[in-house]
N, CA, C and O of each residue as an XYZ file, in Angstrom:
360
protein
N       0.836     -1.177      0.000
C       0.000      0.000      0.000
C       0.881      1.240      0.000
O       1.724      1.470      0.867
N       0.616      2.020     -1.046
C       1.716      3.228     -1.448
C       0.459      4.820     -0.177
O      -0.744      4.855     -0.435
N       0.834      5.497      0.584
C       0.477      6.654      0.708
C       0.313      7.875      0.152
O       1.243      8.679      0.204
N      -0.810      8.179     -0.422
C      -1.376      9.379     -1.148
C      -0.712     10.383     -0.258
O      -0.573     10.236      0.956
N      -0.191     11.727     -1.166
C       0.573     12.940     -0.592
C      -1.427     13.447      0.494
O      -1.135     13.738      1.655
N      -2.201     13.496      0.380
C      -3.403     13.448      0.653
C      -3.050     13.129      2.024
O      -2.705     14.044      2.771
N      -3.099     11.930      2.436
C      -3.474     10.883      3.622
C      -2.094     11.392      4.295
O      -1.952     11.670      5.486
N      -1.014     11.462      3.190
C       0.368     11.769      4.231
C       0.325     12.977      5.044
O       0.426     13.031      6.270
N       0.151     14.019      4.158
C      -0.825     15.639      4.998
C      -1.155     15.423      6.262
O      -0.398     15.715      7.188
N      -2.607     14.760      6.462
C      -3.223     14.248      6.940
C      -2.264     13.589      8.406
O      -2.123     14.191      9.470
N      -1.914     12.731      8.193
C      -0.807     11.974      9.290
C       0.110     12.548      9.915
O       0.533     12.350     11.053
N       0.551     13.612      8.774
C       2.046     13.988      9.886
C       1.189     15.118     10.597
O       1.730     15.735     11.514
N      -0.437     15.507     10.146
C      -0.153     16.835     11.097
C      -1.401     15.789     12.452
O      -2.214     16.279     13.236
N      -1.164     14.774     12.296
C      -1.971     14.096     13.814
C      -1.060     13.197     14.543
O      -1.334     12.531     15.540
N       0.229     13.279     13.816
C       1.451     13.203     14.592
C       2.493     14.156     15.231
O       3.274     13.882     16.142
N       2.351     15.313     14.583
C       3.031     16.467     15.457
C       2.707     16.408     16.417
O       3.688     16.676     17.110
N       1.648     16.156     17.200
C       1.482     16.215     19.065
C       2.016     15.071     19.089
O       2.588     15.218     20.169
N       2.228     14.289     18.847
C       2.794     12.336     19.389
C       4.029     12.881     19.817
O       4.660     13.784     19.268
N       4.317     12.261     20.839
C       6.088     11.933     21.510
C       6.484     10.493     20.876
O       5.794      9.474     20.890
N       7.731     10.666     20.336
C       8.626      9.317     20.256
C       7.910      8.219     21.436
O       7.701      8.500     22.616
N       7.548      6.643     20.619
C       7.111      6.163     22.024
C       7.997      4.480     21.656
O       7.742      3.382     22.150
N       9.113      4.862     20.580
C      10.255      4.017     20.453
C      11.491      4.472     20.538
O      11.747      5.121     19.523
N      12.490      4.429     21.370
C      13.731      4.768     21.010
C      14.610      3.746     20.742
O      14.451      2.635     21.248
N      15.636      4.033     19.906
C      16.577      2.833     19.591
C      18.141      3.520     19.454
O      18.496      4.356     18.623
N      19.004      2.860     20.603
C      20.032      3.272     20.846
C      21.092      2.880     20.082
O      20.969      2.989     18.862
N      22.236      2.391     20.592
C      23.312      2.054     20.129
C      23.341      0.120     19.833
O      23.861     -0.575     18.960
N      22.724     -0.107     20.734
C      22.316     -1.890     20.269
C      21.657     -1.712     18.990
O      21.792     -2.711     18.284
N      20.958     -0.735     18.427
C      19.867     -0.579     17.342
C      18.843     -1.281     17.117
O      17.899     -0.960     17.839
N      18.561     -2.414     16.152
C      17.340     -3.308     15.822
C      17.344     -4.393     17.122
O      17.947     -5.354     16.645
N      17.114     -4.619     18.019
C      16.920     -5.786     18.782
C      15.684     -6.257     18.865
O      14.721     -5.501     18.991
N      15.544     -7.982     18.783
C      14.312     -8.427     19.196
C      13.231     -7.672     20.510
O      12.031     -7.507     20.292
N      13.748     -7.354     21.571
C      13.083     -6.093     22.052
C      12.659     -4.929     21.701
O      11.664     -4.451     22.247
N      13.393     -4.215     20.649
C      12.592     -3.207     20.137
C      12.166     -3.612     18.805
O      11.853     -2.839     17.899
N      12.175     -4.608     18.766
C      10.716     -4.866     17.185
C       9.389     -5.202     18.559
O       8.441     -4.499     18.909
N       9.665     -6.001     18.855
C       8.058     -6.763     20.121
C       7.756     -5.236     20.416
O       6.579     -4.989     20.156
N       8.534     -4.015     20.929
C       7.886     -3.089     21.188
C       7.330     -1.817     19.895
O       6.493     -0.917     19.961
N       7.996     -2.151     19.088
C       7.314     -1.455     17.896
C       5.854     -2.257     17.315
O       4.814     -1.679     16.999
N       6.157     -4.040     17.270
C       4.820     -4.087     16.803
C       3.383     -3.849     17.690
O       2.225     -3.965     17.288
N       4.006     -3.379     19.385
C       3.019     -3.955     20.134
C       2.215     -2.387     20.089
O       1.004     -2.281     20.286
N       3.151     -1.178     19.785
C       3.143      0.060     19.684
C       2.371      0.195     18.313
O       1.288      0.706     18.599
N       2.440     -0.036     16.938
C       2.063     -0.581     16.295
C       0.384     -0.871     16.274
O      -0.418     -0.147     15.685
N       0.027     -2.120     17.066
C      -1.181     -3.026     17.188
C      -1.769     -1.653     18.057
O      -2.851     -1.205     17.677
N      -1.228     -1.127     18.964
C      -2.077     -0.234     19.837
C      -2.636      0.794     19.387
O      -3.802      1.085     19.657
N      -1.889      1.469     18.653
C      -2.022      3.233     18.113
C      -2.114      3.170     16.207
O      -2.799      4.003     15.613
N      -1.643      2.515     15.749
C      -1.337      2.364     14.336
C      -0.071      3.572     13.718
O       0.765      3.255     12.873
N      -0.165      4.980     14.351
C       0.801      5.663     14.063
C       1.960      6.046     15.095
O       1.591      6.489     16.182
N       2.969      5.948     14.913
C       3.604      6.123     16.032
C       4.897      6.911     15.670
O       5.044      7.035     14.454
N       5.742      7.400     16.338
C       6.903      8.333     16.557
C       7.977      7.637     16.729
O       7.721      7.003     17.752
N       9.410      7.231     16.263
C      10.866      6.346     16.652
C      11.950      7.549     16.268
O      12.245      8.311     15.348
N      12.350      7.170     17.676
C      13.562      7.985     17.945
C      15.022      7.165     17.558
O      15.379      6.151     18.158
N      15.800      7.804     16.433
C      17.077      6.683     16.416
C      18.137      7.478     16.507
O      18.577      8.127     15.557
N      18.563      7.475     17.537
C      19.627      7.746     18.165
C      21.353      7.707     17.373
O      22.425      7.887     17.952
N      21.114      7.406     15.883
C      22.773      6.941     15.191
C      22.799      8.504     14.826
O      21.951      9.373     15.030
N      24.269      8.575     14.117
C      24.801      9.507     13.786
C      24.401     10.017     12.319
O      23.927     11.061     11.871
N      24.814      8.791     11.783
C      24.896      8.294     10.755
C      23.137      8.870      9.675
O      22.063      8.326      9.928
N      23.246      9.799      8.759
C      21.377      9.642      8.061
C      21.840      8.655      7.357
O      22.151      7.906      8.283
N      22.057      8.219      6.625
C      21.977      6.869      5.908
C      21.728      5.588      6.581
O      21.155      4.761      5.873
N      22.059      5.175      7.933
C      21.967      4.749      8.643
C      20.724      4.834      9.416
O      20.455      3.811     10.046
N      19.947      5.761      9.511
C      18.407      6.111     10.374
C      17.614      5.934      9.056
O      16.474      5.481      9.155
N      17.923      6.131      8.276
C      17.218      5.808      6.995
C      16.959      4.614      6.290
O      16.089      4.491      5.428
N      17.819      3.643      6.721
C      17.941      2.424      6.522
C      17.656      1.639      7.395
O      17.092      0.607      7.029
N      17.959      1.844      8.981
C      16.693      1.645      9.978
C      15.370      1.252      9.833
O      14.764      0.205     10.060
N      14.978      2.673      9.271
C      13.595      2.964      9.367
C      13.100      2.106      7.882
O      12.149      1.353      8.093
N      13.447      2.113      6.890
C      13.044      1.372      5.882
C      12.838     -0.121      6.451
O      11.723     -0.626      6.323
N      13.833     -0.819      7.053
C      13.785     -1.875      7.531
C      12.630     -1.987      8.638
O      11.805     -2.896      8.726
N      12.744     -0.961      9.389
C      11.632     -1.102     10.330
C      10.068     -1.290      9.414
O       9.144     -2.044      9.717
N      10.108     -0.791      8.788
C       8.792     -0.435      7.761
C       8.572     -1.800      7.398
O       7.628     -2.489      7.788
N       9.654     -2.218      6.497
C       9.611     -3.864      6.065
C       8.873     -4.643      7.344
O       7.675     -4.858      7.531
N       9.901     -4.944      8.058
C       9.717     -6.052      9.122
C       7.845     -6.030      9.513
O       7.168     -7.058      9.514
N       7.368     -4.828      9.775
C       6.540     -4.465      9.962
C       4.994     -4.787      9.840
O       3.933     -4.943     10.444
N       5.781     -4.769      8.356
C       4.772     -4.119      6.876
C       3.846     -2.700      7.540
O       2.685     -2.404      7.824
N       4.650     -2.349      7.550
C       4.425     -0.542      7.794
C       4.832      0.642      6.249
O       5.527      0.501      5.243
N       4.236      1.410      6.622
C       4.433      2.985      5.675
C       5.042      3.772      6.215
O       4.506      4.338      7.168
N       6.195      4.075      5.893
C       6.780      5.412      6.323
C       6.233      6.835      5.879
O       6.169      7.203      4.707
N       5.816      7.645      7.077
C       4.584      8.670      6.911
C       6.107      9.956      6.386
O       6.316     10.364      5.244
N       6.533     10.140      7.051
C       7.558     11.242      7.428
C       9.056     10.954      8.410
O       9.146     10.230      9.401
N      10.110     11.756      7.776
C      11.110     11.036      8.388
C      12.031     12.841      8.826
O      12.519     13.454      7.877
N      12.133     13.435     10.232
C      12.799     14.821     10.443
C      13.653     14.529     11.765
O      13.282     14.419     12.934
N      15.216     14.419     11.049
C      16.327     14.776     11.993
C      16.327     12.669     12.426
O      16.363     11.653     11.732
N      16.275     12.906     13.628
C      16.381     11.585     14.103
C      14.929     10.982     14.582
O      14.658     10.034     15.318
N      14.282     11.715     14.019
C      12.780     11.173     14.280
C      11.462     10.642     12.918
O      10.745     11.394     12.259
N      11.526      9.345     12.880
C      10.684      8.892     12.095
C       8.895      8.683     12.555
O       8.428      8.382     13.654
N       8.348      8.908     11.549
C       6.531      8.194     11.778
C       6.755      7.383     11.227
O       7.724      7.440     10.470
N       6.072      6.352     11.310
C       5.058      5.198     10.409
C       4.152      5.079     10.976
O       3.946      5.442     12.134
N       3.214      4.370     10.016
C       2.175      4.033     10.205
C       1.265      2.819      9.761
O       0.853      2.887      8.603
N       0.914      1.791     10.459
C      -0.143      0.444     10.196
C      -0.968      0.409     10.271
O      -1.504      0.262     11.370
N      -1.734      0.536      8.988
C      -3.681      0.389      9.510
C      -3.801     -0.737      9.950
O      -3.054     -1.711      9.860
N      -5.018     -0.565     10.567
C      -5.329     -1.962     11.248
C      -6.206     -2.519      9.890
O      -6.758     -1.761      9.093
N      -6.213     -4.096      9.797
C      -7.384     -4.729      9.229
C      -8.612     -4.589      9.417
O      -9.098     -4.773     10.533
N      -9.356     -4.228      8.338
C     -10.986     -4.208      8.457
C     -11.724     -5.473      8.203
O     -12.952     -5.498      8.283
């Protein structure tokens, strides 16, 4: 599922109030922070990840992966802070 510039509008401005409610440090991808992204995920559908690398190519490639693993949409991506977002099934 590709995101209409429409729906993306839409998302990042009902994510500007959201706080990061993932951070990912220097361990980076761990089986602990996927269980807490999908559980973050199943709860809210849009959510805020904080990645902590230096590196943008590196938070960028993160977050793509995070998206994958997911099967998530990346809404918006500013500084070290990514959205995505999972609809739930109807």
């Amino acid at each position: 599922m590709s995101l209409t510039s429409k729906i993306k509008q839409q998302l990042k401005a009902k994510a500007h109030k959201l706080k990061p409610v993932i951070m990912i440090g220097n361990n980076g991808l761990t089986d602990a922070v996927n269980k807490e992204i999908e559980r973050a995920l199943h709860d809210h559908e849009l959510i805020k990840i904080r990645i902590q690398a230096n590196d943008r190519e590196l938070r960028h490639a993160l977050l793509h992966e995070i998206c994958h693993i997911h099967k998530a949409e990346s809404v918006q991506v500013i500084g070290r802070i990514g959205v995505i977002v999972r609809f739930k099934s109807s």
